[in-house]
PDB file of N, CA, C, O and CB in Angstrom:
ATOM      1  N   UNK A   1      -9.353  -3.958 -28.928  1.00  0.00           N
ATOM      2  CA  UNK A   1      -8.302  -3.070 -29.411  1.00  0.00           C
ATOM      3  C   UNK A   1      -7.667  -3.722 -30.629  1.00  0.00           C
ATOM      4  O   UNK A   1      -6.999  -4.756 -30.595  1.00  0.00           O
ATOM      5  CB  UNK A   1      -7.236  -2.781 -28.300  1.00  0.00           C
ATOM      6  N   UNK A   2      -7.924  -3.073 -31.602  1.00  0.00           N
ATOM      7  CA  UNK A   2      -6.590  -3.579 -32.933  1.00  0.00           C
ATOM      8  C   UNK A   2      -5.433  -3.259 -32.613  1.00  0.00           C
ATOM      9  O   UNK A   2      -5.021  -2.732 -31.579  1.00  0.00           O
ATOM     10  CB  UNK A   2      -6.611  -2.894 -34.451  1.00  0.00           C
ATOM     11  N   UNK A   3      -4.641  -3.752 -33.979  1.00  0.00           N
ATOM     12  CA  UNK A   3      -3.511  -3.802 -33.666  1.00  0.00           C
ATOM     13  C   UNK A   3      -3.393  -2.120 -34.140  1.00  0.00           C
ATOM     14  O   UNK A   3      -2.538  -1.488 -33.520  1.00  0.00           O
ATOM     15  CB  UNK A   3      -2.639  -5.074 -34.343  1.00  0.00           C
ATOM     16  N   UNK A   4      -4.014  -1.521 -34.963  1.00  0.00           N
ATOM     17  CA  UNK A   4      -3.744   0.200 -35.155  1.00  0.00           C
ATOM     18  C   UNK A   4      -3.688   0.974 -34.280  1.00  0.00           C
ATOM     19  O   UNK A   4      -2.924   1.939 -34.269  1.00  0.00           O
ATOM     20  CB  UNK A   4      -4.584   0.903 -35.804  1.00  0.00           C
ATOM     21  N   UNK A   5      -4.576   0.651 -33.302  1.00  0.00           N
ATOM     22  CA  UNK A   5      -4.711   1.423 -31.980  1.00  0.00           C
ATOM     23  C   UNK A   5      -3.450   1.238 -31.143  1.00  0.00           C
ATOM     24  O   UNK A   5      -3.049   2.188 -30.471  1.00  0.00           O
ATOM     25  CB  UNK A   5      -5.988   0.925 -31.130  1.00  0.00           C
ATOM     26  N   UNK A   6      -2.885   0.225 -31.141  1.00  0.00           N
ATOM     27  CA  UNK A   6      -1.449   0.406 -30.129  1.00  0.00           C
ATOM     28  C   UNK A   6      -0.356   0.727 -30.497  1.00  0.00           C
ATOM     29  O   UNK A   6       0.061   0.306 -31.576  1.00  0.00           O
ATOM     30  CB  UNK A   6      -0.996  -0.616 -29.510  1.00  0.00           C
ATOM     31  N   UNK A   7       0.288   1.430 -29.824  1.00  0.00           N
ATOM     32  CA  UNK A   7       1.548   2.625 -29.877  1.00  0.00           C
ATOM     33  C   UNK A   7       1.134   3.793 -29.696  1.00  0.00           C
ATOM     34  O   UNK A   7       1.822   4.767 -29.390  1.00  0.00           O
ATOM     35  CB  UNK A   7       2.326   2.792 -31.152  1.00  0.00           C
ATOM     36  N   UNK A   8      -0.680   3.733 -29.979  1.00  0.00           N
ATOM     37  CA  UNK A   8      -1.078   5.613 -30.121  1.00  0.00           C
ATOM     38  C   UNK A   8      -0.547   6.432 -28.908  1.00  0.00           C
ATOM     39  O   UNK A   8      -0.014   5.940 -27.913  1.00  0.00           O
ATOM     40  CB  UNK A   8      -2.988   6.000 -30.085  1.00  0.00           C
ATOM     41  N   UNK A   9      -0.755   7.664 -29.122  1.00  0.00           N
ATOM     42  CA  UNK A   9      -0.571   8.501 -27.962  1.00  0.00           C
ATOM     43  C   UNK A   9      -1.647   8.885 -27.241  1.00  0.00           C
ATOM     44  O   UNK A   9      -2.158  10.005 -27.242  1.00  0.00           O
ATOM     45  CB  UNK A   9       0.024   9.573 -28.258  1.00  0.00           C
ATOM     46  N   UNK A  10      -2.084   7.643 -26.438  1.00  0.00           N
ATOM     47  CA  UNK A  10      -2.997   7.520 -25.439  1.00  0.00           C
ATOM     48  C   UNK A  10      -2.941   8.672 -23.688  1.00  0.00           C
ATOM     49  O   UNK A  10      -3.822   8.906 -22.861  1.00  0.00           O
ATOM     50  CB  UNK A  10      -2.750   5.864 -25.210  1.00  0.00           C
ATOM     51  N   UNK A  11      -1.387   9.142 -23.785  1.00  0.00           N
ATOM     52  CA  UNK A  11      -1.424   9.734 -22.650  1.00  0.00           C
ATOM     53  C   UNK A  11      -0.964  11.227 -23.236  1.00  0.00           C
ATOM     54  O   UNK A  11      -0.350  11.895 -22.404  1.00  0.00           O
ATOM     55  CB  UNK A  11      -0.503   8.970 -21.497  1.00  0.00           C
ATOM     56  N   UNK A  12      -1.127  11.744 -24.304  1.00  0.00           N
ATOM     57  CA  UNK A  12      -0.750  12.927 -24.586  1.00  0.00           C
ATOM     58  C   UNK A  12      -0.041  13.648 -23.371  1.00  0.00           C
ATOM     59  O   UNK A  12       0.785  13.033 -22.696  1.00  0.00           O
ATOM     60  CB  UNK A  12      -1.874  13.592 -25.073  1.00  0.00           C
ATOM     61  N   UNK A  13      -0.380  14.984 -23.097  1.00  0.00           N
ATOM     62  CA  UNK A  13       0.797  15.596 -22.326  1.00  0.00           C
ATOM     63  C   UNK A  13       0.784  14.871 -21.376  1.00  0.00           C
ATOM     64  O   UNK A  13       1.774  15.349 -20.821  1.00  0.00           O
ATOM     65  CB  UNK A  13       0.807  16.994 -21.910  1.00  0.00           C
ATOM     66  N   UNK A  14       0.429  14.007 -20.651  1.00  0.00           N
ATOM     67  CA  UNK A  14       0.963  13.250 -19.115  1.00  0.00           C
ATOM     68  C   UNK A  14       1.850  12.261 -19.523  1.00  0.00           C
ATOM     69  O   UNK A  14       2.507  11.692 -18.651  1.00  0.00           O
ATOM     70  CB  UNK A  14      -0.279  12.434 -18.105  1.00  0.00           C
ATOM     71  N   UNK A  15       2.016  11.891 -20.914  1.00  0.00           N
ATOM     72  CA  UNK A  15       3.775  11.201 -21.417  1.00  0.00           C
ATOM     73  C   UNK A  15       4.791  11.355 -20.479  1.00  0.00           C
ATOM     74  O   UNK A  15       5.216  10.464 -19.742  1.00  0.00           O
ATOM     75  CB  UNK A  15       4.557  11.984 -22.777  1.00  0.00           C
ATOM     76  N   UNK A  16       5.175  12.534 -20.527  1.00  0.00           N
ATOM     77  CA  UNK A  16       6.365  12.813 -20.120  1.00  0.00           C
ATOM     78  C   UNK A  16       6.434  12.732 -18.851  1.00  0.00           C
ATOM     79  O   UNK A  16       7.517  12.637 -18.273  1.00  0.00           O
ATOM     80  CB  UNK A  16       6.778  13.878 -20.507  1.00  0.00           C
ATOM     81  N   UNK A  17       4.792  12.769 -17.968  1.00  0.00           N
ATOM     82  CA  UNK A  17       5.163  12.538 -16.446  1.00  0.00           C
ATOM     83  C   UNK A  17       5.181  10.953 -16.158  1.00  0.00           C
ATOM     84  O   UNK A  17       5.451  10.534 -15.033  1.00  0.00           O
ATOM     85  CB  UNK A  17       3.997  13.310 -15.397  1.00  0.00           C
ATOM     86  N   UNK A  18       4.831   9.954 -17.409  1.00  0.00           N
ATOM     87  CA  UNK A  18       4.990   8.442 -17.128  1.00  0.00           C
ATOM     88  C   UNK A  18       6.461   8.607 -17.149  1.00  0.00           C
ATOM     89  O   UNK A  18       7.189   8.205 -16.241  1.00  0.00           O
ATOM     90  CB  UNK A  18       4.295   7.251 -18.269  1.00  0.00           C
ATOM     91  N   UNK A  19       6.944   9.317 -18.401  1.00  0.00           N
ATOM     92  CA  UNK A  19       8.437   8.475 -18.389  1.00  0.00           C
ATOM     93  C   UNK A  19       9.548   9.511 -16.993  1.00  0.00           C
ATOM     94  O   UNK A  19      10.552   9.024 -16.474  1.00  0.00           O
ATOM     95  CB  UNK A  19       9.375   8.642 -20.582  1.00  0.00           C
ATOM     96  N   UNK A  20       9.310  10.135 -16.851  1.00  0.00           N
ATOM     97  CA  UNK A  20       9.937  10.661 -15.790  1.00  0.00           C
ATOM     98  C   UNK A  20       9.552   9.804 -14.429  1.00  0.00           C
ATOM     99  O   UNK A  20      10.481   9.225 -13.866  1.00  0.00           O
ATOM    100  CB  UNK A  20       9.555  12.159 -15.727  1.00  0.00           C
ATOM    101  N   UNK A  21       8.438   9.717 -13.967  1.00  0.00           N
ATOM    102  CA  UNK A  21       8.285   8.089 -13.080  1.00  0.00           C
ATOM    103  C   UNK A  21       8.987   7.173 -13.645  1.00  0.00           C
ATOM    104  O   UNK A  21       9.978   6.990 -12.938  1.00  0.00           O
ATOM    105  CB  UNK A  21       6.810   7.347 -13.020  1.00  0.00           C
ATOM    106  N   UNK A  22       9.000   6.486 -14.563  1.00  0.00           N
ATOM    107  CA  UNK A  22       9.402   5.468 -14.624  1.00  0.00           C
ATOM    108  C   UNK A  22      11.178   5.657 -14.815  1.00  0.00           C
ATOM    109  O   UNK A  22      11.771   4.607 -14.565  1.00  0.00           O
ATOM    110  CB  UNK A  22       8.551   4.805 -15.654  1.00  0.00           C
ATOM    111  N   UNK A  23      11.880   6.566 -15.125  1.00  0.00           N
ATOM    112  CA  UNK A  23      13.200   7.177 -14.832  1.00  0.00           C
ATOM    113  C   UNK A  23      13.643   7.285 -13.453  1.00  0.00           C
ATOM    114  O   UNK A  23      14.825   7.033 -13.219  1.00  0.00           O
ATOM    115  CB  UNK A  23      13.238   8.450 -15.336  1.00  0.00           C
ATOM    116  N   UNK A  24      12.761   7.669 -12.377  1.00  0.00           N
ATOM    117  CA  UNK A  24      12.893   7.862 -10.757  1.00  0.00           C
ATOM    118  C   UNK A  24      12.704   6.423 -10.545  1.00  0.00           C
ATOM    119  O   UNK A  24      13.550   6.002  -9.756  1.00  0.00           O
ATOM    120  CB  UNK A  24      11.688   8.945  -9.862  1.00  0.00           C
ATOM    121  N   UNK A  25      11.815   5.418 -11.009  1.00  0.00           N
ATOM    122  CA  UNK A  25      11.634   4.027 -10.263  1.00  0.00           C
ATOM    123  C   UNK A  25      13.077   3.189 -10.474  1.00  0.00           C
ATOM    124  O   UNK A  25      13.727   2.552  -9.646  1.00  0.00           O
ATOM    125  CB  UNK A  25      10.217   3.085 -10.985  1.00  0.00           C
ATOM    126  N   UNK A  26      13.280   3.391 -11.640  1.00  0.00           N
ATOM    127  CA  UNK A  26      14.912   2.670 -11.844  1.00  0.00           C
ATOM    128  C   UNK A  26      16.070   3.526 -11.106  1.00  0.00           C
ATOM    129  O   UNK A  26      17.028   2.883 -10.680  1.00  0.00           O
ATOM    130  CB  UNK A  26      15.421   2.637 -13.661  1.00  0.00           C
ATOM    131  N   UNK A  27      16.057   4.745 -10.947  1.00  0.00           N
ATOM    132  CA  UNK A  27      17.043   5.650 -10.108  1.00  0.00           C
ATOM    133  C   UNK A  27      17.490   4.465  -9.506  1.00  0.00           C
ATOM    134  O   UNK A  27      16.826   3.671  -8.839  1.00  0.00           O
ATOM    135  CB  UNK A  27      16.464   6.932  -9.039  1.00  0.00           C
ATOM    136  N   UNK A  28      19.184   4.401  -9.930  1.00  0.00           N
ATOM    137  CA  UNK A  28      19.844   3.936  -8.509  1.00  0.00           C
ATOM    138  C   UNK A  28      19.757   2.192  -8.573  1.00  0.00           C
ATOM    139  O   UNK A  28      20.225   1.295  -7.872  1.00  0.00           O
ATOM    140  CB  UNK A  28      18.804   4.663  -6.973  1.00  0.00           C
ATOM    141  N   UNK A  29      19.171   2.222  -9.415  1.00  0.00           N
ATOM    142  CA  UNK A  29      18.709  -0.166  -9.457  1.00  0.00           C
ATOM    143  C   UNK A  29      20.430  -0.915 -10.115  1.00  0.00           C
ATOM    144  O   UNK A  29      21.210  -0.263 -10.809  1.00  0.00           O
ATOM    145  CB  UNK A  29      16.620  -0.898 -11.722  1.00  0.00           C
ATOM    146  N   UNK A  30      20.585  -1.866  -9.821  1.00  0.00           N
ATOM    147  CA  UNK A  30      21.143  -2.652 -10.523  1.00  0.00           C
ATOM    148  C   UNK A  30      20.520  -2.622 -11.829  1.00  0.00           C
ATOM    149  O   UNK A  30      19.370  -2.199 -11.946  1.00  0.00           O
ATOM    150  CB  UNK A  30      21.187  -3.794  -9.939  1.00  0.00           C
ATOM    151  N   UNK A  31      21.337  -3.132 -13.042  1.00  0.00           N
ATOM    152  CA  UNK A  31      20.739  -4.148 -14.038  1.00  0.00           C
ATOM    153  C   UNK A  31      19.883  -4.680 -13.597  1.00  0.00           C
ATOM    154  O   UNK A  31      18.755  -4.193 -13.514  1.00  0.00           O
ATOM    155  CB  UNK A  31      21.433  -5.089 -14.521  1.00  0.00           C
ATOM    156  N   UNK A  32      20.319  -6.211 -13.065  1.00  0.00           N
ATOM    157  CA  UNK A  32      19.338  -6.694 -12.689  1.00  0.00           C
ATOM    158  C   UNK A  32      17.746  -6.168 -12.152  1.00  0.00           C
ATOM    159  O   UNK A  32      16.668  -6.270 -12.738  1.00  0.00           O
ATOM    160  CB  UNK A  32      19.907  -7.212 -12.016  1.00  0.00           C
ATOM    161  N   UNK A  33      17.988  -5.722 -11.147  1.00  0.00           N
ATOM    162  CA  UNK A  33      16.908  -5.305 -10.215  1.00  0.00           C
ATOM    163  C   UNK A  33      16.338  -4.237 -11.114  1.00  0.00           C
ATOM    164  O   UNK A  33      15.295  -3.773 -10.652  1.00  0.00           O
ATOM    165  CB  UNK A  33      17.402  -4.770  -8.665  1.00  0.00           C
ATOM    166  N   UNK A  34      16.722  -3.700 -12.286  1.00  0.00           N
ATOM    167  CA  UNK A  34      15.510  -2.763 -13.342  1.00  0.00           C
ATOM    168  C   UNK A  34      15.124  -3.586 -14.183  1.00  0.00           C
ATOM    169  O   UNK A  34      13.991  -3.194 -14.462  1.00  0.00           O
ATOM    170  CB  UNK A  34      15.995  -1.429 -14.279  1.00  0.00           C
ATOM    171  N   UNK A  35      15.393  -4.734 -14.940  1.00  0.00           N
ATOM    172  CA  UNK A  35      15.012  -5.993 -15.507  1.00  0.00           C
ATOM    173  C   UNK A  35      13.746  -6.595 -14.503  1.00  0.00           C
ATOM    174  O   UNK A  35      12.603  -6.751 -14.933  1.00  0.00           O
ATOM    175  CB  UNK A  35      16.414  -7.022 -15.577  1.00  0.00           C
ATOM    176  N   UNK A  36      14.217  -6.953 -12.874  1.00  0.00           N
ATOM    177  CA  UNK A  36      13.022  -6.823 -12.008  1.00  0.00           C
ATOM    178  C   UNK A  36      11.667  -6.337 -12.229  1.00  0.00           C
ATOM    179  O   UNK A  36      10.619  -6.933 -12.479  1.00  0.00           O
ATOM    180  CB  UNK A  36      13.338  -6.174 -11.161  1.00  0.00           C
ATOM    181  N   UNK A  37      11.976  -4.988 -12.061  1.00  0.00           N
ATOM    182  CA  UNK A  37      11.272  -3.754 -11.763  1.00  0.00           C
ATOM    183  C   UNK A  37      10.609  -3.738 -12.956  1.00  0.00           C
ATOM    184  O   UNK A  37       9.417  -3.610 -12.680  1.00  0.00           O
ATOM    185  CB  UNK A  37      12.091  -2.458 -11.419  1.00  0.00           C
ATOM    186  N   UNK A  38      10.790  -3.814 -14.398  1.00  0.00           N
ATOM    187  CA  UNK A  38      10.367  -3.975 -15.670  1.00  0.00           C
ATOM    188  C   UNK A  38       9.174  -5.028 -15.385  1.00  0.00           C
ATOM    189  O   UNK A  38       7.987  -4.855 -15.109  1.00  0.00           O
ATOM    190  CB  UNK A  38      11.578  -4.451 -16.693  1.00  0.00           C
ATOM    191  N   UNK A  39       9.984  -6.220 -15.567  1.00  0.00           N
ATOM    192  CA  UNK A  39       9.058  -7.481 -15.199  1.00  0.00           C
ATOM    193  C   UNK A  39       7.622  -6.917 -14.439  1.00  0.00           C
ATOM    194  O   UNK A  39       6.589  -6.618 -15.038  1.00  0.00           O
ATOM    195  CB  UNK A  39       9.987  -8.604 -14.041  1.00  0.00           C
ATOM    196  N   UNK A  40       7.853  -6.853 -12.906  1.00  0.00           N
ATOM    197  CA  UNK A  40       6.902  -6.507 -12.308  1.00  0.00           C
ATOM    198  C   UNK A  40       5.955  -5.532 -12.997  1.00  0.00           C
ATOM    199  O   UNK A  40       4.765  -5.841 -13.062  1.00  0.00           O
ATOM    200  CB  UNK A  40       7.352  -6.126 -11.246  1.00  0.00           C
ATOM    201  N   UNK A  41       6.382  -4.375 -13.520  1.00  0.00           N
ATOM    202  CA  UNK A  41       5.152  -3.523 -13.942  1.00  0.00           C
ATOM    203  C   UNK A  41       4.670  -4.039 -15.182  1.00  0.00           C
ATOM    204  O   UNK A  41       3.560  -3.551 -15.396  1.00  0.00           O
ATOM    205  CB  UNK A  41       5.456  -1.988 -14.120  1.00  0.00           C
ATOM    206  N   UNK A  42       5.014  -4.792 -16.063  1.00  0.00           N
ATOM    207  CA  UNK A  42       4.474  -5.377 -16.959  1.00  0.00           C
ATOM    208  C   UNK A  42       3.199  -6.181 -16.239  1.00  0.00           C
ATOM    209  O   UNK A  42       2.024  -5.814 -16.268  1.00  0.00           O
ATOM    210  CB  UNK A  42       5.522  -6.166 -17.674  1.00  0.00           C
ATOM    211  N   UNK A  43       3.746  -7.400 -15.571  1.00  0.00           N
ATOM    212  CA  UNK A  43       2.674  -8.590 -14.970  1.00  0.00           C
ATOM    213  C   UNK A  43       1.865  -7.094 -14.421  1.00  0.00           C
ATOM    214  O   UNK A  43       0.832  -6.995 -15.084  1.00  0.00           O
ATOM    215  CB  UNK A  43       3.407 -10.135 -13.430  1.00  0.00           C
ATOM    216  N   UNK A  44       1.940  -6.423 -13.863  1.00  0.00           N
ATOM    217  CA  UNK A  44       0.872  -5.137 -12.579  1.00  0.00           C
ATOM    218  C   UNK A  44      -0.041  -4.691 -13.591  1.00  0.00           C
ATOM    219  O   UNK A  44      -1.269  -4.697 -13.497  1.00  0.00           O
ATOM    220  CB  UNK A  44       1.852  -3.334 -11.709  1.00  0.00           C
ATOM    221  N   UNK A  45       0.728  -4.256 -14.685  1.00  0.00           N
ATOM    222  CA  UNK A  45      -0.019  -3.361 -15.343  1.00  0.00           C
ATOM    223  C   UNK A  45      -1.194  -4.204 -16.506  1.00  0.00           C
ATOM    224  O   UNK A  45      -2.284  -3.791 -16.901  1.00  0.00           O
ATOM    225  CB  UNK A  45       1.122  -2.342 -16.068  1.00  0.00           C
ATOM    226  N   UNK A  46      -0.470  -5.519 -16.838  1.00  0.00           N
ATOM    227  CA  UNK A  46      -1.387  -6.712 -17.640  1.00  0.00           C
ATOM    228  C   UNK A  46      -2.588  -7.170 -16.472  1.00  0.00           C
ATOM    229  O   UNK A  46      -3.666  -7.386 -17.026  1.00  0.00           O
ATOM    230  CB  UNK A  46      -0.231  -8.327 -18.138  1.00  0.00           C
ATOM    231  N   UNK A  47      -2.604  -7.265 -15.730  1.00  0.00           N
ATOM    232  CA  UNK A  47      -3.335  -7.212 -14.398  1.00  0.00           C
ATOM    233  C   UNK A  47      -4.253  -6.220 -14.293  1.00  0.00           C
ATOM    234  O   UNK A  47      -5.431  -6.482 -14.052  1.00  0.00           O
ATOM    235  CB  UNK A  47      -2.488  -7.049 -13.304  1.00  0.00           C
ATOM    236  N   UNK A  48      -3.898  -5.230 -14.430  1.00  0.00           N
ATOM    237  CA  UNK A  48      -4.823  -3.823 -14.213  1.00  0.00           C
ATOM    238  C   UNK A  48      -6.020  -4.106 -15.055  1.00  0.00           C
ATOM    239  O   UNK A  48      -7.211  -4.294 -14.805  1.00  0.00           O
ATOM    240  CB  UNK A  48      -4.046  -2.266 -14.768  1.00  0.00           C
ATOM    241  N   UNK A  49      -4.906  -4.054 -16.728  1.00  0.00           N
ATOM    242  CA  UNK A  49      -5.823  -3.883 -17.938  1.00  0.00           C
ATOM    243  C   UNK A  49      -6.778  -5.038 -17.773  1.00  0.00           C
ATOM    244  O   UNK A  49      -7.920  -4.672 -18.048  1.00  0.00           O
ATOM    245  CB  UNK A  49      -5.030  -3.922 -19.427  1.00  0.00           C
ATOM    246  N   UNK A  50      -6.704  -6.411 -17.391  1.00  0.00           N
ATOM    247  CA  UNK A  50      -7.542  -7.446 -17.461  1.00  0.00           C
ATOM    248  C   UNK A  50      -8.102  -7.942 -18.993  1.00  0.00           C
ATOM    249  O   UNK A  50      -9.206  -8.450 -19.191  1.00  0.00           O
ATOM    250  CB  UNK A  50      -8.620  -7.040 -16.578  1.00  0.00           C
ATOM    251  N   UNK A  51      -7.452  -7.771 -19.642  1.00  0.00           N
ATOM    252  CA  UNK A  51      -7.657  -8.240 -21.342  1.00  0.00           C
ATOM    253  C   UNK A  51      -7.094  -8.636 -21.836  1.00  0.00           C
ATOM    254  O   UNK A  51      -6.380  -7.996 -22.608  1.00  0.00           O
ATOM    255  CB  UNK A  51      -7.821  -7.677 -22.242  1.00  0.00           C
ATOM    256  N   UNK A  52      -7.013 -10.428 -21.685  1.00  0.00           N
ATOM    257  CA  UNK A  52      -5.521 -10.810 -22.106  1.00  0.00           C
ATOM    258  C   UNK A  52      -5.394 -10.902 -23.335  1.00  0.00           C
ATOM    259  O   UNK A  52      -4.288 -11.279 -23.724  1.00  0.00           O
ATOM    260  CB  UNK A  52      -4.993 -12.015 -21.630  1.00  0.00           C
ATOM    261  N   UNK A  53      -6.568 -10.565 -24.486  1.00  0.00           N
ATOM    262  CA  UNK A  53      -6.077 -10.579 -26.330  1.00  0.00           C
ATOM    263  C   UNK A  53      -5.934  -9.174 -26.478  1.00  0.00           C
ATOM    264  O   UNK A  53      -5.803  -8.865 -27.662  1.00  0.00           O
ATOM    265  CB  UNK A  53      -7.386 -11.235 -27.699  1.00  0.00           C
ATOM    266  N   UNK A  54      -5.912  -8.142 -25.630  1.00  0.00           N
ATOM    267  CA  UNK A  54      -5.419  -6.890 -25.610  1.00  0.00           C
ATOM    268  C   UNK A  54      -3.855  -7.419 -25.078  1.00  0.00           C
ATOM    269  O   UNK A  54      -3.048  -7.542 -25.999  1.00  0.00           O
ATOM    270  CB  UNK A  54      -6.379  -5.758 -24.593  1.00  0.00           C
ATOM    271  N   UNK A  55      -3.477  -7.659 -24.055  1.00  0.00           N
ATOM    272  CA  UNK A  55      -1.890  -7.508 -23.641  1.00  0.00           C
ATOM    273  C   UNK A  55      -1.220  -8.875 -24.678  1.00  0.00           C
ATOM    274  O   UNK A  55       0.003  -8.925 -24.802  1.00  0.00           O
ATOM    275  CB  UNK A  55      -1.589  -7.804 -21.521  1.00  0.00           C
ATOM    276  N   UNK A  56      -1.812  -9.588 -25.151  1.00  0.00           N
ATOM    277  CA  UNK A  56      -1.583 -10.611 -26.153  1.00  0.00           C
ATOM    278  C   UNK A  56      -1.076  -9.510 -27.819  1.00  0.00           C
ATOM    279  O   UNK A  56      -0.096  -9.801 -28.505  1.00  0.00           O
ATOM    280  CB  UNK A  56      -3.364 -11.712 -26.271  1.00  0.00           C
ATOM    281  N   UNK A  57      -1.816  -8.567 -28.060  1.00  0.00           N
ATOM    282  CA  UNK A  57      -1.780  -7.877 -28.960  1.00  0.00           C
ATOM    283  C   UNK A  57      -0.653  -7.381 -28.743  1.00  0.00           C
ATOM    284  O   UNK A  57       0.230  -7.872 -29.447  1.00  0.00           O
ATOM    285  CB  UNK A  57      -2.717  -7.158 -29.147  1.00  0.00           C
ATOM    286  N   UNK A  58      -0.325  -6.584 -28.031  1.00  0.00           N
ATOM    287  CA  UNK A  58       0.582  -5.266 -27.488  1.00  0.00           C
ATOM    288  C   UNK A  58       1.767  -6.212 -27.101  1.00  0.00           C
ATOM    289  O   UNK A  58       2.913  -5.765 -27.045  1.00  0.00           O
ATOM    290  CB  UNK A  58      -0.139  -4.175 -25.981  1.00  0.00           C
ATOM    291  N   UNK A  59       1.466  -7.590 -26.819  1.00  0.00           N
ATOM    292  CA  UNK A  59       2.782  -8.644 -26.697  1.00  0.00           C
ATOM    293  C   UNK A  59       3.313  -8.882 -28.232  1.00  0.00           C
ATOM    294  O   UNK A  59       4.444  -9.367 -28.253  1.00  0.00           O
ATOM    295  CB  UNK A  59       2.283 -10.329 -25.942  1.00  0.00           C
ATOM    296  N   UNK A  60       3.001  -8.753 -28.924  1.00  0.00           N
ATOM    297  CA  UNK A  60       2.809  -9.087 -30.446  1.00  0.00           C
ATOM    298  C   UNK A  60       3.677  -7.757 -30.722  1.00  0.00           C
ATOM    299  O   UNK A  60       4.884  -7.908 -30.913  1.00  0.00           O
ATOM    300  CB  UNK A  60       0.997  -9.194 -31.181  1.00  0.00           C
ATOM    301  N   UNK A  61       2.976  -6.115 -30.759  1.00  0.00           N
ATOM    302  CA  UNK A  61       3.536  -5.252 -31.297  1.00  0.00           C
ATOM    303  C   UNK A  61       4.488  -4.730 -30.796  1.00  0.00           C
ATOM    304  O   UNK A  61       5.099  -3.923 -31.496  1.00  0.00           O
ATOM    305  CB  UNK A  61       2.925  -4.582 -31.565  1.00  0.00           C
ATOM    306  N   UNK A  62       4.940  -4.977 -29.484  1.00  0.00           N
ATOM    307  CA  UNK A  62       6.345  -4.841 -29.012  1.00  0.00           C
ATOM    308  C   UNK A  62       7.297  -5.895 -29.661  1.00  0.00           C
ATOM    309  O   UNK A  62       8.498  -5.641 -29.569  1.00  0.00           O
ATOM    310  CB  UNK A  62       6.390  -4.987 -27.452  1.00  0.00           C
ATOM    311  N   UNK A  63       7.023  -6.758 -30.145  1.00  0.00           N
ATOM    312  CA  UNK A  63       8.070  -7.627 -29.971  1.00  0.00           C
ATOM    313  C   UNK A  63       8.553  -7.265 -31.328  1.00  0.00           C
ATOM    314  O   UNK A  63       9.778  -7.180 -31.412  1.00  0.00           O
ATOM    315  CB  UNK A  63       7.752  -9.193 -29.605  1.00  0.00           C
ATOM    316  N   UNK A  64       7.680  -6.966 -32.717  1.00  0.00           N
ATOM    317  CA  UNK A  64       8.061  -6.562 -33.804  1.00  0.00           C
ATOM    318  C   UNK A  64       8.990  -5.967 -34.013  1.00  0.00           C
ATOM    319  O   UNK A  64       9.083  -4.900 -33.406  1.00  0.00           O
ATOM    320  CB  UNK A  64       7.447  -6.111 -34.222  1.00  0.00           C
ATOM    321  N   UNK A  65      10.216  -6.397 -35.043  1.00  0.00           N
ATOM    322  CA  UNK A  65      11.120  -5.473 -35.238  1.00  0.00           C
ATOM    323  C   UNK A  65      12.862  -6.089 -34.611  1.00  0.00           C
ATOM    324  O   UNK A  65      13.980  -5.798 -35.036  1.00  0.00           O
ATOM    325  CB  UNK A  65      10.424  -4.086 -34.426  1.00  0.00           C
ATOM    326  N   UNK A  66      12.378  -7.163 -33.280  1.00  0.00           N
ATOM    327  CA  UNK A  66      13.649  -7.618 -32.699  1.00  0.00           C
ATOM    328  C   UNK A  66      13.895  -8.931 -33.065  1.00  0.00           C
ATOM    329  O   UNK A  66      12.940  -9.647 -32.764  1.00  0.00           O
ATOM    330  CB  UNK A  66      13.696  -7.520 -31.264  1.00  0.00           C
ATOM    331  N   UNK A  67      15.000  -9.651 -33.712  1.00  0.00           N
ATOM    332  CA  UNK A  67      15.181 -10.499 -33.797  1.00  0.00           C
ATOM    333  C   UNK A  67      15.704 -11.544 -32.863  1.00  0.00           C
ATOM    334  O   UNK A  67      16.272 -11.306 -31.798  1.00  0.00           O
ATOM    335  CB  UNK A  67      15.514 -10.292 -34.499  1.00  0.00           C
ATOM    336  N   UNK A  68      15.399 -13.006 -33.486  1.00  0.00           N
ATOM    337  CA  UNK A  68      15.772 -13.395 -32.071  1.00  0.00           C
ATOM    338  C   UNK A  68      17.570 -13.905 -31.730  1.00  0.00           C
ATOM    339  O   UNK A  68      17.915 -14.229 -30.593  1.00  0.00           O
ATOM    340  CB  UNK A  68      14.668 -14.749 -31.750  1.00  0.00           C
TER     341      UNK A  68
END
């Protein structure tokens, strides 16, 4: 995967049913415990993908943009 390919809109119309899950999984959390919950599906989902210069990449293009 390049770096062009990430951000695409890989889930076209089922978007909106990720972020609505992921709106119900935090329902109701502490701070904390959605910082948790974040954490965890990151490590789950870097896990899934099994490509760590893919989640290495996408570690890269998230981070762009925030200072430290």
């Amino acid at each position: 995967m390049s770096t062009r390919d990430i951000g695409g809109d890989r889930l076209q119309e089922r978007g909106d049913d990720l972020y609505a899950a992921l709106l119900a999984a935090h329902h109701g959390l502490s701070d904390e415990d959605s910082a948790r919950l974040n954490a965890r599906l990151v490590l789950l989902l870097a896990n899934e993908l099994g490509d760590i210069d893919t989640v290495l990449a996408v570690i890269t293009a998230a981070r762009a943009g925030f200072t430290p």
